[in-house]
C-alpha positions as a Python dict, from the first residue, in 0.01 Angstrom:
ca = {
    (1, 'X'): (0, 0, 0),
    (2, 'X'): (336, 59, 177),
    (3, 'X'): (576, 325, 49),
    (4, 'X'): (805, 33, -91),
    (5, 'X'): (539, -123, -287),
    (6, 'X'): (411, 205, -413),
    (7, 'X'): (803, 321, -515),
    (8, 'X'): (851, -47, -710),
    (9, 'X'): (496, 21, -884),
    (10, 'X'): (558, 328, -1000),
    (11, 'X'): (968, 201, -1131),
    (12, 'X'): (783, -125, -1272),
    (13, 'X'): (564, 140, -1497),
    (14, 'X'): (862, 394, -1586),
    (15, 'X'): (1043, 112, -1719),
    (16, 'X'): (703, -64, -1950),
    (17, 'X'): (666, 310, -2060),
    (18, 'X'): (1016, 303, -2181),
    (19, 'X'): (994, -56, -2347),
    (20, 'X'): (686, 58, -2509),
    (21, 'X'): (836, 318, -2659),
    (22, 'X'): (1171, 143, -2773),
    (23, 'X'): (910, -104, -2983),
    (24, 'X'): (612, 160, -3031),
    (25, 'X'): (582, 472, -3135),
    (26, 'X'): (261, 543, -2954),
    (27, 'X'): (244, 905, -2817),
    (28, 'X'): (155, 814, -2493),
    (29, 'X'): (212, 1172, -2385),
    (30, 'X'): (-18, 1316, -2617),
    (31, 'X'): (-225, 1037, -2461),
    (32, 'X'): (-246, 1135, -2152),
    (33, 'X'): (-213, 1494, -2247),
    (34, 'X'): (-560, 1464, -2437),
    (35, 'X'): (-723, 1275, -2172),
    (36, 'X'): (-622, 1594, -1879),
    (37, 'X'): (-715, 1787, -2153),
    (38, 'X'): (-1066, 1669, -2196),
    (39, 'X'): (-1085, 1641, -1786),
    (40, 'X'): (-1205, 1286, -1880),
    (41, 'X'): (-1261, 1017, -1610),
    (42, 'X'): (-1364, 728, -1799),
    (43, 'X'): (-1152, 682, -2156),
    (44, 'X'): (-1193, 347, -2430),
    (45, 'X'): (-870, 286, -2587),
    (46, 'X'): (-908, 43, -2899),
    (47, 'X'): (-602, -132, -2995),
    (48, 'X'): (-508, -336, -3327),
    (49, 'X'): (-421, -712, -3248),
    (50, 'X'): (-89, -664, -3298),
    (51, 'X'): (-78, -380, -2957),
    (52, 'X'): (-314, -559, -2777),
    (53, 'X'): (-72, -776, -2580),
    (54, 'X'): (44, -467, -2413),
    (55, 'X'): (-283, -331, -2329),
    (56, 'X'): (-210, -430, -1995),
    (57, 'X'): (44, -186, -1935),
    (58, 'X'): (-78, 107, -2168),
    (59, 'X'): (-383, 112, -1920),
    (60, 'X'): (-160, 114, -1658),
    (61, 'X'): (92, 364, -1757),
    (62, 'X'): (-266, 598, -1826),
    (63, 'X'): (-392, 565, -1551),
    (64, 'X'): (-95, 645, -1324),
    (65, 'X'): (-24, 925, -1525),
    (66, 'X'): (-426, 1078, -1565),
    (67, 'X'): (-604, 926, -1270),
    (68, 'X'): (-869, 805, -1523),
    (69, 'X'): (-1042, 491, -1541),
    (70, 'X'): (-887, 315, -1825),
    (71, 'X'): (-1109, 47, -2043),
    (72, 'X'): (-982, -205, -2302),
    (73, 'X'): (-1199, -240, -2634),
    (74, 'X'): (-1112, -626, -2688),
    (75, 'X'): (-1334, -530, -3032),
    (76, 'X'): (-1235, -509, -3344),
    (77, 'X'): (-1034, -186, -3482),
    (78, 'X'): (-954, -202, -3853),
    (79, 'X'): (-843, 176, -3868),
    (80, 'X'): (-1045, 498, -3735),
    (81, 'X'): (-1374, 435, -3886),
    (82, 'X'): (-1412, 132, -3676),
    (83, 'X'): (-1532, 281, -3354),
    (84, 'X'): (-1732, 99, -3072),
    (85, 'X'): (-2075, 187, -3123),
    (86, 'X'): (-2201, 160, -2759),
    (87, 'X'): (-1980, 396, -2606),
    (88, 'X'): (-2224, 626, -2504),
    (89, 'X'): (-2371, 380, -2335),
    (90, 'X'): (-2085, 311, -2098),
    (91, 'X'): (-2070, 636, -2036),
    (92, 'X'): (-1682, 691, -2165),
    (93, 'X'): (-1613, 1071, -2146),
    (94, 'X'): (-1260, 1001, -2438),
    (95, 'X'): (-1180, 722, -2716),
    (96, 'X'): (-841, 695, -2824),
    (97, 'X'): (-771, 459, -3074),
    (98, 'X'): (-417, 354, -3167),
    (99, 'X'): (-308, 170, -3554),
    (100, 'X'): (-13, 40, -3685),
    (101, 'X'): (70, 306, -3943),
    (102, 'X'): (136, 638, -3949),
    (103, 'X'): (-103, 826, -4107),
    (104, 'X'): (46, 983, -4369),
    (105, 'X'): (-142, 1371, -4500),
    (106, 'X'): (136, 1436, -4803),
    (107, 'X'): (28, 1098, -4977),
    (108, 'X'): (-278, 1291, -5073),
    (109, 'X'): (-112, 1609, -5170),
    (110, 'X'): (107, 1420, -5415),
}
């Protein structure tokens, strides 16, 4: 890739990140944080429908950012205990799994 079309890749992600995170809140640094945390080279991420149209980019922006191979769980995921069940099979090192709601600890407390 020439240094032009390497520069225009890298603006073209900056600016999705920043999108994403005008509509989302999805902690895409703690994303990639956890993923150089766990040294992992392969990671799932598992999106509800409503994210999946940008799963494009969130592999993208992860994979820039990690150097990880990124794969998109076109599944299912109707909250955390909906996991892939043949992960281990594809050998993925992380899972991250994203939701529409915040999860919310105090609710139980009250």
């Amino acid at each position: 890739m020439k240094v032009e079309q390497i520069a225009l890749k890298q603006e073209r992600l900056t600016q999705l990140k920043t999108s994403l995170d005008n509509k989302y809140d999805l902690e895409l640094e703690k994303a990639i944080e956890k993923i150089k945390e766990n040294n992992a080279k392969i990671v799932c991420i598992q999106l509800p429908d409503g994210i999946k149209q940008y799963a494009d980019e969130i592999r993208d922006i992860l994979e820039k950012e990690t150097g990880a191979t990124i794969g998109i769980w076109m599944g299912s995921c109707w909250g955390a205990c909906d996991t892939p069940q043949d992960l281990k099979s594809l050998n993925v090192d992380l899972l991250i799994q994203w939701g529409h709601s915040p999860w919310k600890w105090k609710y139980w407390e009250e």
